[in-house]
C-alpha positions as CSV (number, residue, x, y, z in Angstrom):
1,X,-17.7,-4.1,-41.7
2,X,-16.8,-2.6,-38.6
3,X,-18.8,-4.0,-35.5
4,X,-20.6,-1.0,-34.3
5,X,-21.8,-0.4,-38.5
6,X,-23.2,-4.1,-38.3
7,X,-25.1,-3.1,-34.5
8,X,-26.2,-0.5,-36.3
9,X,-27.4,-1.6,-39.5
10,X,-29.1,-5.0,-37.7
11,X,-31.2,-2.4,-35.7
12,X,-32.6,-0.9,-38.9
13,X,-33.3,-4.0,-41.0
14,X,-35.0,-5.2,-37.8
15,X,-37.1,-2.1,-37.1
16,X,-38.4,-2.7,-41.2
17,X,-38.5,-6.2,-41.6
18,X,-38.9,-8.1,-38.3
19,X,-40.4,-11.4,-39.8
20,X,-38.7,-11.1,-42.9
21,X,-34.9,-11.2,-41.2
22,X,-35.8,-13.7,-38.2
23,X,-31.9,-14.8,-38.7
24,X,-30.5,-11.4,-38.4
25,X,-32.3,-10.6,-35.6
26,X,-31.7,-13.2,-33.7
27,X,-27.8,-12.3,-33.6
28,X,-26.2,-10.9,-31.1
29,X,-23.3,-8.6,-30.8
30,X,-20.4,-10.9,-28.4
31,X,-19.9,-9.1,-25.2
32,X,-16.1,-9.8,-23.7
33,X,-15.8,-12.2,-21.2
34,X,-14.3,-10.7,-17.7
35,X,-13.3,-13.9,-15.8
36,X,-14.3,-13.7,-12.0
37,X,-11.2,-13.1,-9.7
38,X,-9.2,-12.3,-12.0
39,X,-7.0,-11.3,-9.2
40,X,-7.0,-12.6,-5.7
41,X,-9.6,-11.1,-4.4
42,X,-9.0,-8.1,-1.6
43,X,-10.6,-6.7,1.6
44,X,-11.7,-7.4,4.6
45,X,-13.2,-10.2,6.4
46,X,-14.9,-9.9,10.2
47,X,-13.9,-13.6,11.4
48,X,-10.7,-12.9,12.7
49,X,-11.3,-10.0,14.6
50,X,-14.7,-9.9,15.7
51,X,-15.1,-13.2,15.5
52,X,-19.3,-14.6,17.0
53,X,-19.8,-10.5,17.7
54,X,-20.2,-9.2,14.5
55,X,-23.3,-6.9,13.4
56,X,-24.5,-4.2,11.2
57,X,-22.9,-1.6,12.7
58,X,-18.9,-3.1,12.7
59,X,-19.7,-4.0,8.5
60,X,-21.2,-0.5,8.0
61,X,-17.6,1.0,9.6
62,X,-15.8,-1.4,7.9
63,X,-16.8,-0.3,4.8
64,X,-16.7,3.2,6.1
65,X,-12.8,2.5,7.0
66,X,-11.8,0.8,3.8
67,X,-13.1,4.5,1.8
68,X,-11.6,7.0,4.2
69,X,-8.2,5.1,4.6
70,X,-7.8,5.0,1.1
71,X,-7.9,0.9,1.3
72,X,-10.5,0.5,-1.3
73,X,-8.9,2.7,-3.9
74,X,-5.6,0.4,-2.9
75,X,-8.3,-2.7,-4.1
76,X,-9.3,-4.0,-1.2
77,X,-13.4,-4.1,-2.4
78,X,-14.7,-7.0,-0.8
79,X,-16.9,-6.8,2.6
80,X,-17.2,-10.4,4.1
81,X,-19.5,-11.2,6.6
82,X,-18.0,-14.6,8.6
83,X,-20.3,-16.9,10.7
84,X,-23.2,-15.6,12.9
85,X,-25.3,-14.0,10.5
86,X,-27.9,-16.6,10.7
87,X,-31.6,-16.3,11.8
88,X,-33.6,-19.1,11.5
89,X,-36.0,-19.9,8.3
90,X,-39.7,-19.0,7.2
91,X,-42.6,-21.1,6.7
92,X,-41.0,-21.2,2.9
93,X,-37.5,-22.3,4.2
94,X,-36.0,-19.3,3.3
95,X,-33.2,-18.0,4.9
96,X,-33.7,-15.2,7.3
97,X,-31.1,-13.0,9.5
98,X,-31.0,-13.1,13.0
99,X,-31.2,-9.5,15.2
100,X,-27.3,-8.4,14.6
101,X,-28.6,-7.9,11.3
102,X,-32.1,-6.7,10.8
103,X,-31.9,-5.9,6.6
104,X,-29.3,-7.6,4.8
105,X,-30.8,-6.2,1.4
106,X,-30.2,-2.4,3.1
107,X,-26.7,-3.5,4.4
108,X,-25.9,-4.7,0.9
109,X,-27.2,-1.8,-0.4
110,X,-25.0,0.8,1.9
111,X,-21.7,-1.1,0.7
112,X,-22.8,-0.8,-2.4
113,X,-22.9,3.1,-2.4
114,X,-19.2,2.9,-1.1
115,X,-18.2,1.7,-4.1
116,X,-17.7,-1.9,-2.6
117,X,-18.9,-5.2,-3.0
118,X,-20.4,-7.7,0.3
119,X,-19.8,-11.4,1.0
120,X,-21.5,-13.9,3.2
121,X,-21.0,-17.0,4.9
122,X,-22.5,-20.6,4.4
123,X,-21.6,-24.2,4.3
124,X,-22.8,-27.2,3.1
125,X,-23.9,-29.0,6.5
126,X,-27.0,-28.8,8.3
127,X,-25.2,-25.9,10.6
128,X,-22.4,-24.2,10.4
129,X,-19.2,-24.2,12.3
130,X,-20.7,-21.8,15.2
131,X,-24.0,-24.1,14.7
132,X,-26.3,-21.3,12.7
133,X,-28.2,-22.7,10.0
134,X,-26.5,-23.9,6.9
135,X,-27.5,-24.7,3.7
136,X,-28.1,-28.0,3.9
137,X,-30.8,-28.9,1.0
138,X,-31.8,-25.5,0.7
139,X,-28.5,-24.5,-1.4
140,X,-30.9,-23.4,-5.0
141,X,-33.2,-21.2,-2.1
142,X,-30.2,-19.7,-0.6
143,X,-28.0,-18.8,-3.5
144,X,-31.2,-17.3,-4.8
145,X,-31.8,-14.9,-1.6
146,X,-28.2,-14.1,-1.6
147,X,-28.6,-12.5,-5.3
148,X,-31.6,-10.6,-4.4
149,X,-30.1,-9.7,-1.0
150,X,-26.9,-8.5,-3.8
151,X,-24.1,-11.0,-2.4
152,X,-21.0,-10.8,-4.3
153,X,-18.9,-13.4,-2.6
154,X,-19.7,-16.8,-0.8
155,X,-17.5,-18.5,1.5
156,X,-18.7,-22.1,2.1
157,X,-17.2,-23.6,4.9
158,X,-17.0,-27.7,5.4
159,X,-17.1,-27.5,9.1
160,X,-20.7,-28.9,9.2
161,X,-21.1,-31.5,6.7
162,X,-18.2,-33.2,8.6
163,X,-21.3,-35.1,10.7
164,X,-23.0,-36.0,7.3
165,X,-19.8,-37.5,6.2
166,X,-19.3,-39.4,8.8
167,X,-22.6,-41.2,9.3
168,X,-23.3,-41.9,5.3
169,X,-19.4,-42.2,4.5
170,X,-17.8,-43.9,7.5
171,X,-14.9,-40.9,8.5
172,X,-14.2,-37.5,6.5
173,X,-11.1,-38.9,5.0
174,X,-12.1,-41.7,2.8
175,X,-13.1,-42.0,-1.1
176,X,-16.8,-41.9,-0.3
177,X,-16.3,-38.9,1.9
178,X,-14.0,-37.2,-0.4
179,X,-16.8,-37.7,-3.3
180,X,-19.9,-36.7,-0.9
181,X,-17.2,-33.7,-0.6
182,X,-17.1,-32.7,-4.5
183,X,-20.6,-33.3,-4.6
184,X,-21.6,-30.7,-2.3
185,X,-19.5,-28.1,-3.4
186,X,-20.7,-28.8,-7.1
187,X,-24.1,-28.4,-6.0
188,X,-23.3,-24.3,-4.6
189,X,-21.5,-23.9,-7.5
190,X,-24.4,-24.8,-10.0
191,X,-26.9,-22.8,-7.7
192,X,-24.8,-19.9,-7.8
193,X,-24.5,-20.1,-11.3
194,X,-28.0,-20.3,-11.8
195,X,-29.2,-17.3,-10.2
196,X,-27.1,-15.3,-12.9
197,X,-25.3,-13.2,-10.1
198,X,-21.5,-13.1,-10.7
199,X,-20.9,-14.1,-6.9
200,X,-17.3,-15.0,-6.1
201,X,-17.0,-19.0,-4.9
202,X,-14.4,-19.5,-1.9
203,X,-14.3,-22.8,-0.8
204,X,-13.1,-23.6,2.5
205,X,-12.3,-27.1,3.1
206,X,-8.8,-26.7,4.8
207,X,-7.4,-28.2,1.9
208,X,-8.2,-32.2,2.2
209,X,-8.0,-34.0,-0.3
210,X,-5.9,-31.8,-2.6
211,X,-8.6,-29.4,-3.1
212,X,-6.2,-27.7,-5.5
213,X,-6.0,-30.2,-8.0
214,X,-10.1,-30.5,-7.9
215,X,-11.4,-27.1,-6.8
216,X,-11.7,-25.4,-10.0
217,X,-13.9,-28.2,-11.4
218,X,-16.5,-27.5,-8.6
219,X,-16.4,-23.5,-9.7
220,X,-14.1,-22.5,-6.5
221,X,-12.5,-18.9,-7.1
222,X,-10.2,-19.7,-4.3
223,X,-9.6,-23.0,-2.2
224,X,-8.6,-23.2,1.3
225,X,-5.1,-25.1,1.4
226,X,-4.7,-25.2,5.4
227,X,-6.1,-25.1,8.5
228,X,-7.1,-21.5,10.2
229,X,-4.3,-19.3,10.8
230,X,-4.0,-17.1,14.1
231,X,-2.4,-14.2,15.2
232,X,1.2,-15.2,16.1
233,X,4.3,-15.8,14.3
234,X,4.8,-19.5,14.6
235,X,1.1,-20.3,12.9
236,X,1.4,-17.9,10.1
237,X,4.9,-19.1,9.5
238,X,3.7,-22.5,9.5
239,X,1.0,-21.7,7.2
240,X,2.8,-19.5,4.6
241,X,5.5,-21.3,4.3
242,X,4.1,-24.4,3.8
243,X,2.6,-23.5,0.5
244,X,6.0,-24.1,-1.7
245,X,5.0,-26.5,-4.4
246,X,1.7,-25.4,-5.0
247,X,2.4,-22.5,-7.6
248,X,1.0,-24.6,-10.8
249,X,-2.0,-24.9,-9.5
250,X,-2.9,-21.0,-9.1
251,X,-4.4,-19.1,-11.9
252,X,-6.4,-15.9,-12.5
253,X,-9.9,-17.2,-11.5
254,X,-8.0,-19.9,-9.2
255,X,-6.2,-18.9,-6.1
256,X,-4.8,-21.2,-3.5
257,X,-5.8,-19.1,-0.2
258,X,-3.7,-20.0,2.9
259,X,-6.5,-18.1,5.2
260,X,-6.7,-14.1,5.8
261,X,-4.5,-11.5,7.5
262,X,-3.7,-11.3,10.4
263,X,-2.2,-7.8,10.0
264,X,-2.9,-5.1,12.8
265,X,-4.5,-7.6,15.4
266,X,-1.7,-7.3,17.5
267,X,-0.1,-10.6,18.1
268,X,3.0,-9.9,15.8
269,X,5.2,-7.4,15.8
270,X,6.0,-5.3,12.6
271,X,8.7,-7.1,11.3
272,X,6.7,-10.5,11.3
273,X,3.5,-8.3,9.9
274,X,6.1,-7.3,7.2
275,X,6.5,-11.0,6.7
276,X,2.9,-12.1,6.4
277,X,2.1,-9.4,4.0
278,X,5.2,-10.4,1.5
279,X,4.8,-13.9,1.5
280,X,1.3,-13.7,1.0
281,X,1.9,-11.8,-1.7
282,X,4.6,-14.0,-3.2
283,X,2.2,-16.6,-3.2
284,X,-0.5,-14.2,-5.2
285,X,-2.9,-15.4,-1.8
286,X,-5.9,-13.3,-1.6
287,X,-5.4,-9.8,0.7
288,X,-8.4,-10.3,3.7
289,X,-7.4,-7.9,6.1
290,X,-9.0,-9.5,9.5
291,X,-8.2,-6.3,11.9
292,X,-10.7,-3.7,13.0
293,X,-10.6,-1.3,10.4
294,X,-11.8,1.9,12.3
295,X,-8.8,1.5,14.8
296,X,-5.2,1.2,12.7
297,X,-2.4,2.5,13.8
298,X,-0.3,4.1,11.4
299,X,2.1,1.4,10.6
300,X,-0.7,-1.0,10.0
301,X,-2.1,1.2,6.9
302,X,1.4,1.5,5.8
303,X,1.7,-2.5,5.8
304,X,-1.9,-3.2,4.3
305,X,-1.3,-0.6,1.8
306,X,2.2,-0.7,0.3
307,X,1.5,0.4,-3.6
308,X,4.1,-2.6,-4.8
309,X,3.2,-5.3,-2.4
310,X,-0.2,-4.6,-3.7
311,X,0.7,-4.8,-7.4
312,X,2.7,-7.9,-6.6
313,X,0.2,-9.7,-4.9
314,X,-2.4,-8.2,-8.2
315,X,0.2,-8.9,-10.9
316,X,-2.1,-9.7,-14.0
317,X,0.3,-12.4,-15.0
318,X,-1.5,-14.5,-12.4
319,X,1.7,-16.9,-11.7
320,X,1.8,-17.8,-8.1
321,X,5.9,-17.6,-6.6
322,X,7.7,-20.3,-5.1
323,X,11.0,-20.8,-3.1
324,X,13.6,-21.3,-4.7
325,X,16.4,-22.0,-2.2
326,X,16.1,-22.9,1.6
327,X,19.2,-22.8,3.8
328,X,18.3,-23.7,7.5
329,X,16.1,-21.1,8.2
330,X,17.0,-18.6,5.9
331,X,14.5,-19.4,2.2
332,X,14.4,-17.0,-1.1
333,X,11.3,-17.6,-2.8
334,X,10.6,-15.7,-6.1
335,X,7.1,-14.7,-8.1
336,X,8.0,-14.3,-12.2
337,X,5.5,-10.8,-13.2
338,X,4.2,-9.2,-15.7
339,X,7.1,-6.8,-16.1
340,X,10.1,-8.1,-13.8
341,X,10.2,-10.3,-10.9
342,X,9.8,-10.4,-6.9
343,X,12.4,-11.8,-4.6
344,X,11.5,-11.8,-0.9
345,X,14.4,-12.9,1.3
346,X,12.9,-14.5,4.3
347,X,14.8,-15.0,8.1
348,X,12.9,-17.4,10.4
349,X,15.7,-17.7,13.2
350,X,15.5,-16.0,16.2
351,X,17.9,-13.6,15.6
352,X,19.2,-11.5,12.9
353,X,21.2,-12.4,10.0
354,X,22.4,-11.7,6.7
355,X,20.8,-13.6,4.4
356,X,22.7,-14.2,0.7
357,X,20.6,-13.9,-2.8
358,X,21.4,-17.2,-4.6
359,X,21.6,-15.6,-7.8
360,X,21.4,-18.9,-9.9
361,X,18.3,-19.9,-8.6
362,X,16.7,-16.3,-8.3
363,X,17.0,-16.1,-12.0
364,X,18.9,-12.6,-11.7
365,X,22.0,-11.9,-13.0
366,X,24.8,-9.7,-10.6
367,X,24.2,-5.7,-11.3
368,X,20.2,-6.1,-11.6
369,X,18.8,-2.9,-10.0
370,X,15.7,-3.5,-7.5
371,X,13.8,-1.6,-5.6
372,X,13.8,-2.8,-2.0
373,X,10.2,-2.2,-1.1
374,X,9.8,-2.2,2.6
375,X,12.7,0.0,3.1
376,X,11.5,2.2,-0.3
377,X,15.0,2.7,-1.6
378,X,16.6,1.0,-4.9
379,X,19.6,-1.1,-4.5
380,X,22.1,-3.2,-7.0
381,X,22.2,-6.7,-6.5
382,X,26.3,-6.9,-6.6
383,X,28.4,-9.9,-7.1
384,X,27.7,-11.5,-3.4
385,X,24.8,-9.4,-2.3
386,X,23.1,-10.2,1.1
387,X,20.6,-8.0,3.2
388,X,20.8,-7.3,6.5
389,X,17.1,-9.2,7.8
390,X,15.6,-8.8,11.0
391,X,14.4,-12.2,13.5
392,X,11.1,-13.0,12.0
393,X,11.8,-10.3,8.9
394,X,12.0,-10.1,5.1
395,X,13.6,-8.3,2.8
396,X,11.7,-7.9,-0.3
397,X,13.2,-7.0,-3.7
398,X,11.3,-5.9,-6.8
399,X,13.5,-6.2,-10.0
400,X,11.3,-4.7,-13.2
């Protein structure tokens, strides 16, 4: 019996015989299961750009920006608002906004209509890292206001609890700390869960204590594996590439996050943008732009938008890349796909330099056609093939 004749025919015994067929009744048809980030997540966050300033109005054009620039048909859906939100709370010790944002429930509502989903800040210490109120033994009565406010993503940031760890455990890195750590993460997670909101978990702990071998069993959706990233070469460098190794631990509904782009802020110059945007999505990192939305420049949309890094970094596969060879400063890392594979050749000298594809440990084979995505043109990969790539650059290879 097919399932919709069974839906069908439980309805009608049910409707005659209610107390005769209690069993029957009782069953329900299964309902698939979606799993939550699925993908790393994509959007925007305010932190990097706005930083302490943010209000209403900047999320409202965010979200107006990520529609009209074609970014949210691209998949960037998510519309984070960093620290500062914070009021104070009511005689009930619920949370309230503070004046940059007079009606969450109305903002959520407006981002809604776009087509887009909101996200909000907390942590688990008594304040936060700009010292607003955190969630500090009131983690049940906030993830409860953030489903009725409609929050779809929570980034809960360490940065407070640091001064509870240190008076009850001694330091911040030490077993007891590491545990009172676990503990209060757990704690979100179950809250969240029990309001029955599907609400995104990204924990942000800077990655102590392996937090990728241990964030998944406190619900994280993501996991913070550095420290915070800026808008310069040398830090995002030192970020991204620091992630080899960590590949085994990624999985759809688990994403090592190495911190949000920096893309369009201005710090960089193309080339290293270029850069940031491949290897992030060689590592299948979550896309966050951090610039101001309403103001790109041209290139900027180009870079945030490019159709195959976006379907690299979204691969449903969900197999985080790795490097694979490393000659001074000259690395190949490569991401296995769905259908094919990504190869990003990456130049971190000062100058430019042809860079060779170490076929062997690429896993291609000489006469693979690949599309070179930056430059949008398709190439052979030829007995001895190197690319031409730029101080700072990448080349980045698609082979399906």
């Amino acid at each position: 019996m097919r399932f919709i004749e069974f839906s069908h025919t439980r309805r009608v015994l049910c409707s005659i015989a209610l107390v005769a067929l209690p069993l029957l009744c009782a069953i329900r048809p299964a309902r698939a299961q979606t799993t939550l980030a699925a993908t790393p997540p994509m959007g925007w966050n305010s932190w990097n750009h706005f930083a302490g300033k943010v209000n209403d109005a900047d999320v409202r054009a965010a979200a107006d920006a990520l529609v009209s620039s074609g970014l949210r048909d691209a998949g960037y859906i998510y519309i984070n608002i960093d620290d500062t939100w914070e009021g104070k709370r009511n005689a009930q010790g619920e949370i309230q906004t503070n004046e940059k944002f007079p009606d969450m429930k109305a903002l959520s509502d407006y981002v809604h209509s776009k087509g887009l989903k909101l996200g909000i800040y907390s942590g688990p210490g008594p304040t936060t890292c700009a010292r607003y109120i955190g969630s500090y033994e009131h983690e049940a009565q906030d993830a409860k206001t953030y489903a009725s406010w409609g929050i779809d993503y929570l980034k809960y940031d360490l940065c407070g609890y640091r001064e509870i760890m240190m008076q009850k455990a001694g330091g911040d890195h030490n077993p007891q700390a590491n545990a009172m750590m676990k503990a209060a993460y757990e704690k979100m997670h179950q809250a969240l869960l029990a309001t029955g909101r599907p609400i995104v978990y990204s924990l942000c702990q800077y990655g102590w204590d392996d937090v990728w071998t241990w964030g998944p069993e406190v619900g994280g959706n993501l996991w913070r594996t550095t420290g915070d990233i800026d808008d310069s070469y040398q830090r995002m460098a030192e970020i991204g590439f620091s992630q080899a190794g960590l590949s085994k631990y990624a999985s759809p509904g688990h994403w090592n996050d190495p911190d949000m782009l920096e893309v369009g802020n201005g710090g960089m110059d193309g080339d290293e943008y270029r850069t940031h945007m491949s290897l992030w999505a060689i590592l299948a990192a979550p896309l966050l732009a951090g610039n101001d939305l309403s103001k790109m420049s041209t290139d900027t949309l180009a870079i945030l938008k490019n159709k195959d890094v976006v379907a690299i970094d979204q691969d449903p596969l969900g197999k985080q890349g790795d490097r694979v060879s490393a000659t001074g400063p000259y690395e190949v890392w490569t991401r296995t796909l769905a259908r094919g594979k990504a190869i990003a050749l990456f130049n971190r000298s000062e100058t430019a330099a042809s860079v060779a594809l170490p076929f062997e440990a690429a896993g291609v084979a000489p006469g693979t056609k690949a599309r070179d995505v930056w430059h949008d043109r398709e190439v052979t990969l030829g007995n001895g093939y190197r690319a031409e790539v730029p101080r700072h650059g990448v080349v980045l290879l698609l082979v399906q």
